[in-house]
N, CA, C and O of each residue as an XYZ file, in Angstrom:
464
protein
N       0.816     -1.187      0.000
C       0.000      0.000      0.000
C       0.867      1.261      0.000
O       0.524      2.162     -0.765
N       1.712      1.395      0.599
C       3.042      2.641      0.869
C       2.971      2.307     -0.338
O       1.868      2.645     -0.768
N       4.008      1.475     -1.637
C       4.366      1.741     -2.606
C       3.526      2.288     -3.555
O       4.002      2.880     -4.524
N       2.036      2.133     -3.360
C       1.220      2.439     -3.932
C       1.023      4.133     -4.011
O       0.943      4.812     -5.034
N       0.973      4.577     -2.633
C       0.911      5.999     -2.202
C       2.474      6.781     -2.835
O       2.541      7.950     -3.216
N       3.490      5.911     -2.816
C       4.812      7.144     -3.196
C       4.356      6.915     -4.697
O       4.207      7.978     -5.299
N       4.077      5.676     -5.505
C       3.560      6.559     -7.049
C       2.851      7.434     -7.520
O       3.015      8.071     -8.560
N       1.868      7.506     -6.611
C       0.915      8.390     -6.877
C       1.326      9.902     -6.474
O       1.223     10.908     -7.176
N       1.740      9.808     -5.369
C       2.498     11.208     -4.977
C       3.739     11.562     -5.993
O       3.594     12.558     -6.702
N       4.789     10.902     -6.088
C       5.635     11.264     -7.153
C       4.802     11.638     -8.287
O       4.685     12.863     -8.326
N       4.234     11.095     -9.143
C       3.630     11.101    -10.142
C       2.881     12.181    -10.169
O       3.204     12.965    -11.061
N       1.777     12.582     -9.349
C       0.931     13.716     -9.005
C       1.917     14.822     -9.095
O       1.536     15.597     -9.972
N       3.364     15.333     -8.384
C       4.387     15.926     -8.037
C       4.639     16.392     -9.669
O       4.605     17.568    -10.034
N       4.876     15.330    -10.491
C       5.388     16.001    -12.188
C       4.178     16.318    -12.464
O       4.305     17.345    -13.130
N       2.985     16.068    -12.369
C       2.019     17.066    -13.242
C       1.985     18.572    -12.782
O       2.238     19.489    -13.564
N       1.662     18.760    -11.482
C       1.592     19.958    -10.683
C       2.652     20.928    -11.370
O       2.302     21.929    -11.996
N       4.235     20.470    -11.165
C       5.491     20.853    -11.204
C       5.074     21.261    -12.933
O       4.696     22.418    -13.117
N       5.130     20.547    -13.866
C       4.713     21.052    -14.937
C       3.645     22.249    -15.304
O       3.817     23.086    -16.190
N       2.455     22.148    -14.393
C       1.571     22.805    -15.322
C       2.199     24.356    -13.894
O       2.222     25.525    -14.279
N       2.554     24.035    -12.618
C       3.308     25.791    -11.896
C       4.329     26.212    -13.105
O       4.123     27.311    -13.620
N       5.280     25.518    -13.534
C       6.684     25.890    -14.561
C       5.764     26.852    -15.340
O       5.968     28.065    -15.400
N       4.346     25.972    -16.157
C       3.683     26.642    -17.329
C       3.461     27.969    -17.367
O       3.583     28.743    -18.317
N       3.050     28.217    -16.005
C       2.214     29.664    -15.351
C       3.584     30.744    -15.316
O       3.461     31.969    -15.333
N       4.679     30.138    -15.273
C       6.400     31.141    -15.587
C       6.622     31.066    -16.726
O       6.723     32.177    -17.245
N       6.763     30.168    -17.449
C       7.082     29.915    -19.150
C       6.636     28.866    -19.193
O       6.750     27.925    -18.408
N       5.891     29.001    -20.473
C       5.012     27.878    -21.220
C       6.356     27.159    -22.247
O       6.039     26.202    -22.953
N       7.474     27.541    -22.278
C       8.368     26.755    -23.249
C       8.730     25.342    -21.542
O       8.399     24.156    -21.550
N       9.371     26.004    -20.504
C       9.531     25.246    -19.173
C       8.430     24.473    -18.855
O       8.646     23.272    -18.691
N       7.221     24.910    -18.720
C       6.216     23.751    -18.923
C       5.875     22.929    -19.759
O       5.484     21.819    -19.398
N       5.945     23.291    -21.115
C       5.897     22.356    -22.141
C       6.937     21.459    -22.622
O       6.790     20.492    -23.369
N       8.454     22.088    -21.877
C       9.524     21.101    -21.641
C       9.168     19.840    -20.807
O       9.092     18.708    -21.286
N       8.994     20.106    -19.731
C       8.209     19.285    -18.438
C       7.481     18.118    -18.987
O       7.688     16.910    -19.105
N       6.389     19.107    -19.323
C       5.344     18.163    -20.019
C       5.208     16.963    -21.123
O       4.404     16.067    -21.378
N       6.398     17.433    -21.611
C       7.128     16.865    -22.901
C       8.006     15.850    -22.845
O       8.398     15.373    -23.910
N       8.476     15.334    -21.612
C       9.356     14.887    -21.202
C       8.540     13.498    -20.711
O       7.439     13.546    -20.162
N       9.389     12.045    -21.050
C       8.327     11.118    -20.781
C       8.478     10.790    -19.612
O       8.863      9.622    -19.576
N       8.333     11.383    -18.258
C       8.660     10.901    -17.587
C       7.636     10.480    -16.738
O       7.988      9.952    -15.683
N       6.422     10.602    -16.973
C       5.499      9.204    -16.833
C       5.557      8.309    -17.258
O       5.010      7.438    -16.582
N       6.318      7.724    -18.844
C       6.324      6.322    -19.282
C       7.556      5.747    -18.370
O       7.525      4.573    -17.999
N       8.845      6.773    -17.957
C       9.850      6.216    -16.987
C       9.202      5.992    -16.225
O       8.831      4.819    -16.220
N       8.632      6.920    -15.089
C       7.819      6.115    -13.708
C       7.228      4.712    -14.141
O       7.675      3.647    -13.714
N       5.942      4.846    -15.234
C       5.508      3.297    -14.886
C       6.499      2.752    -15.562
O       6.411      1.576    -15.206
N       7.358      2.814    -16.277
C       8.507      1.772    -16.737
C       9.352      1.114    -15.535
O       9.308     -0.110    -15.406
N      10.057      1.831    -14.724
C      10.185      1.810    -13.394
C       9.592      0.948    -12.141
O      10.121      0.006    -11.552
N       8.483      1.491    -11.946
C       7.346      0.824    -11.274
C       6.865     -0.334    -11.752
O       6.364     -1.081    -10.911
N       6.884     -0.853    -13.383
C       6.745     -2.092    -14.161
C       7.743     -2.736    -13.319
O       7.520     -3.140    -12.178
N       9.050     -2.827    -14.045
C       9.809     -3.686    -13.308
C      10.578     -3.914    -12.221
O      11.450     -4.760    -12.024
N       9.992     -2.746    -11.298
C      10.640     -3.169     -9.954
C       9.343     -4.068     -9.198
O       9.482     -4.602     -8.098
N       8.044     -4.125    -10.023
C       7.075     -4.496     -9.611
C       6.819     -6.628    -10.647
O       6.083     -7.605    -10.506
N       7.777     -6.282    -11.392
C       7.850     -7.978    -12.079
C       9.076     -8.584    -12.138
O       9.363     -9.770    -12.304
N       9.818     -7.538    -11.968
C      11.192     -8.017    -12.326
C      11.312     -8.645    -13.641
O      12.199     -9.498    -13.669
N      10.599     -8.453    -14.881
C      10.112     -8.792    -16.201
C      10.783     -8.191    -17.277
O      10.208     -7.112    -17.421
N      11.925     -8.306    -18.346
C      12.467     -7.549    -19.105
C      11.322     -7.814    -20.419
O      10.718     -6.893    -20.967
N      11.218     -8.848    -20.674
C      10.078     -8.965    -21.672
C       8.582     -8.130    -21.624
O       8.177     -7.610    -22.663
N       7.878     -8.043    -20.510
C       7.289     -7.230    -20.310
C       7.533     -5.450    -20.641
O       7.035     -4.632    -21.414
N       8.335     -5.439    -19.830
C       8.914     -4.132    -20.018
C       9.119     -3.919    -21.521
O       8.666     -2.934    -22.104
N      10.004     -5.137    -22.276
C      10.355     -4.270    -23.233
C       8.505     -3.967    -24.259
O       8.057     -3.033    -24.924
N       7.939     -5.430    -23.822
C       6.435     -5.047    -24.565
C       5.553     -3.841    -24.000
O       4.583     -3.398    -24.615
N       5.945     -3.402    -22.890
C       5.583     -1.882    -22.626
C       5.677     -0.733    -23.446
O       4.826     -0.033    -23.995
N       7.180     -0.698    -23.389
C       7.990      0.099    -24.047
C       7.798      0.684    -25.430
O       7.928      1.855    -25.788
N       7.332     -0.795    -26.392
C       6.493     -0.752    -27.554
C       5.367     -0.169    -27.848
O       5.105      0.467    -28.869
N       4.631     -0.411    -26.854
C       3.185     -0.447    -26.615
C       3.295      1.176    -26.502
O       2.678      1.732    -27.411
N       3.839      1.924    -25.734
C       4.006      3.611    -25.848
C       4.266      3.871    -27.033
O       3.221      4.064    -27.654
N       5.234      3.977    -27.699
C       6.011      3.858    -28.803
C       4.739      4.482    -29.891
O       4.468      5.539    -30.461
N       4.175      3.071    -29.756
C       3.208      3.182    -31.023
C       1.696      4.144    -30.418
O       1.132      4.782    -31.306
N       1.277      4.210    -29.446
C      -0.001      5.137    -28.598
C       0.523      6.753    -28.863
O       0.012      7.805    -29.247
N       2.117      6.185    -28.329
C       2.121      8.003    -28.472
C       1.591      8.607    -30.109
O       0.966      9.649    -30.310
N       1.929      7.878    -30.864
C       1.480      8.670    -32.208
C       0.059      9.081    -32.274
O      -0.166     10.186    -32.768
N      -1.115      8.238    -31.777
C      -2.477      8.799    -32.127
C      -2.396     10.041    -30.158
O      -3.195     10.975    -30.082
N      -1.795      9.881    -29.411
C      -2.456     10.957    -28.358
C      -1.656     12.546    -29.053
O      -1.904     13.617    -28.498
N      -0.869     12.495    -30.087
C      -0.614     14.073    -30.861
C      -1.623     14.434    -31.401
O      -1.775     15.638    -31.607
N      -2.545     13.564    -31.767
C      -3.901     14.125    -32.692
C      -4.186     15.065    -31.425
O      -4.441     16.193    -31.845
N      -4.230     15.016    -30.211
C      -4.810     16.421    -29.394
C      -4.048     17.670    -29.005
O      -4.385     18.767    -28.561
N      -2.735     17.024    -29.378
C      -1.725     18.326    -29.563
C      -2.173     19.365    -30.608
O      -2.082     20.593    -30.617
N      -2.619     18.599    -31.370
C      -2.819     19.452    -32.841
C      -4.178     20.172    -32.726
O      -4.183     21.401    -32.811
N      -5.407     19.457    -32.528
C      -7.012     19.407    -32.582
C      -6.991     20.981    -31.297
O      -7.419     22.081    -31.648
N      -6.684     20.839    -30.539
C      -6.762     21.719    -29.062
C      -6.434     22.875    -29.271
O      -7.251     23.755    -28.999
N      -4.809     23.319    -29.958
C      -4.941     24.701    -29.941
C      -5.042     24.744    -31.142
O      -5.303     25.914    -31.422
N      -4.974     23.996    -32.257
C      -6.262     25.145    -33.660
C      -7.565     25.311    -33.595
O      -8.175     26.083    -34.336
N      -8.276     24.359    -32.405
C      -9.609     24.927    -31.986
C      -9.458     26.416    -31.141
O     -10.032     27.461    -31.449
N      -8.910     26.296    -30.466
C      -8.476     27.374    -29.225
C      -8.546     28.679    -29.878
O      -9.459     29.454    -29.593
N      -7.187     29.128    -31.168
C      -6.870     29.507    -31.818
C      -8.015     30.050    -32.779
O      -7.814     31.107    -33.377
N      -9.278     29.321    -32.955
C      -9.945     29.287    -33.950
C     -10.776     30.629    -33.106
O     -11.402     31.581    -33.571
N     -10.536     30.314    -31.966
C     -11.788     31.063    -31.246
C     -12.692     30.185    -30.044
O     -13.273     30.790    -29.143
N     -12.710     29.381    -30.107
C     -14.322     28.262    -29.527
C     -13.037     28.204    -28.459
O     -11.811     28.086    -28.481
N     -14.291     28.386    -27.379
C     -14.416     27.881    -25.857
C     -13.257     26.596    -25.417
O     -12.896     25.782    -26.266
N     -12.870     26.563    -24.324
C     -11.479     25.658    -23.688
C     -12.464     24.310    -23.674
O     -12.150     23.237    -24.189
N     -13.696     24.577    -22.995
C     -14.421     22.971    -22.510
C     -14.422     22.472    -24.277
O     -13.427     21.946    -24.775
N     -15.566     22.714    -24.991
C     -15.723     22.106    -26.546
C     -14.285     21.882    -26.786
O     -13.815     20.780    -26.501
N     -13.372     23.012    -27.390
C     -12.587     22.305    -27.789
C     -11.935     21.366    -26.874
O     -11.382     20.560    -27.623
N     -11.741     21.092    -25.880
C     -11.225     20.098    -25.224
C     -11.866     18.691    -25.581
O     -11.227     17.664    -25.805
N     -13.534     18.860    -25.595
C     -14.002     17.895    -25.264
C     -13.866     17.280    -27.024
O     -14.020     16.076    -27.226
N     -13.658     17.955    -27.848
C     -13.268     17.612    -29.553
C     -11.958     16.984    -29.349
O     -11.773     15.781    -29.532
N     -11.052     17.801    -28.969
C      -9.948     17.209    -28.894
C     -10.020     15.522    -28.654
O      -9.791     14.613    -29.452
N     -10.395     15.484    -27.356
C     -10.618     13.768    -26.770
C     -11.205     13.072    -27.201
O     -11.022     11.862    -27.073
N     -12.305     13.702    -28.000
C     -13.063     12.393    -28.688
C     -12.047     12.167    -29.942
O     -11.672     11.029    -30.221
N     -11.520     13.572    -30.859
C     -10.773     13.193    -31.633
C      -9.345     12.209    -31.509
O      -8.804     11.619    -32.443
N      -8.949     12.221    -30.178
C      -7.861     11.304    -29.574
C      -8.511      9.967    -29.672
O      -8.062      8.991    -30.273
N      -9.511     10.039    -29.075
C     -10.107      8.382    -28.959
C     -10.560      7.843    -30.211
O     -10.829      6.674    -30.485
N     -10.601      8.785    -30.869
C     -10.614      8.272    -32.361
C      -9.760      7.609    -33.335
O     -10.083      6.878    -34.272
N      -8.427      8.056    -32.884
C      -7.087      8.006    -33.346
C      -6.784      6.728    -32.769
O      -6.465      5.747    -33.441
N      -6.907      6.748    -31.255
C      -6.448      5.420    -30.472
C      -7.031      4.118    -30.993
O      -6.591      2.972    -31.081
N      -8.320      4.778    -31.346
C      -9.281      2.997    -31.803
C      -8.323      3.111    -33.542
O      -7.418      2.379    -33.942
N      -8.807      3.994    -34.057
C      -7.689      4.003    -35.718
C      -6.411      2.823    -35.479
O      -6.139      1.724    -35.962
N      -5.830      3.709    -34.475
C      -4.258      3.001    -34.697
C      -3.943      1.801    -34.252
O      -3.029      1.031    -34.549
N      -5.468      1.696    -32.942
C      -5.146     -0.113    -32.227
C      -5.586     -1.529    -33.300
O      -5.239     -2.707    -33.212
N      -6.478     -0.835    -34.300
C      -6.947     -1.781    -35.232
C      -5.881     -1.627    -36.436
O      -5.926     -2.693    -37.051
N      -5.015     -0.828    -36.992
C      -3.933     -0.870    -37.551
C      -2.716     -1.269    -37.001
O      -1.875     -1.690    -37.795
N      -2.442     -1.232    -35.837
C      -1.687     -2.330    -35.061
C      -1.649     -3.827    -35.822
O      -0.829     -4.532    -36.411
N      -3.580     -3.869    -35.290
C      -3.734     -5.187    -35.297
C      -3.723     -5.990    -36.659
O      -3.475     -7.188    -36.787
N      -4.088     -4.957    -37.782
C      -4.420     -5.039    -39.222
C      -3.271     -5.951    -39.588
O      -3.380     -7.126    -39.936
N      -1.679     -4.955    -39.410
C      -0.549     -5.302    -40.273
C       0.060     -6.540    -38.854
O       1.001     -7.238    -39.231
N      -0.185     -6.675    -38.087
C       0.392     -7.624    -36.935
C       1.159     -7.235    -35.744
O       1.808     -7.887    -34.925
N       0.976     -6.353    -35.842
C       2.130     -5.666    -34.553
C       1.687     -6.148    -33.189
O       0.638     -5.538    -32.981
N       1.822     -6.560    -32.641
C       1.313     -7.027    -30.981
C       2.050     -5.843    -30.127
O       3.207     -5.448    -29.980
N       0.576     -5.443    -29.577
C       1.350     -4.598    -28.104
C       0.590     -5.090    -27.222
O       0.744     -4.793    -26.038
């Protein structure tokens, strides 16, 4: 249960730390933010929690290929923003347009054979 509570606290710790940096410079927050160091934590937390290199490395993959459809909201968010329309809509476009991407790319995964 402790190990449970220091991930969550660490983890909680880089979002916060990112989005205070943002509120000084948005290049320092978007450095932050940019930085995978949530896939290190659970990479981390994976195998100090299996002791599993195979796992891990099928983790590892498994980001690899996700990260490409979660940019569709990098993109969707601020040319809505930009466009004019409201933070909630475009947000809530953004995510559906993400979850759109995610189902796209998990069935093209699966199409050409890739296992994650």
């Amino acid at each position: 249960m402790l190990d449970q509570l220091i991930k969550v606290l660490l983890t909680s710790v880089l979002v916060v730390t990112a989005s205070e940096a943002a509120k000084r410079s948005v290049v320092l927050g978007a450095l932050i933010a940019s930085l995978p160091l949530t896939s290190i934590l659970a990479m981390i937390w994976l195998y100090a929690d299996t002791r599993d290199p195979q796992r891990l490395a099928a983790f590892a993959t498994g980001i690899f290929w996700l990260v490409l459809p979660s940019l569709v909201m990098l993109i969707v968010l601020p040319l809505l923003l930009r466009k004019g329309f409201a933070f909630a809509p475009s947000l809530a476009v953004s995510v559906a347009a993400t979850t759109a991407s995610y189902l796209v790319m998990l069935r093209l995964l699966k199409w050409f054979g890739i296992a994650i």
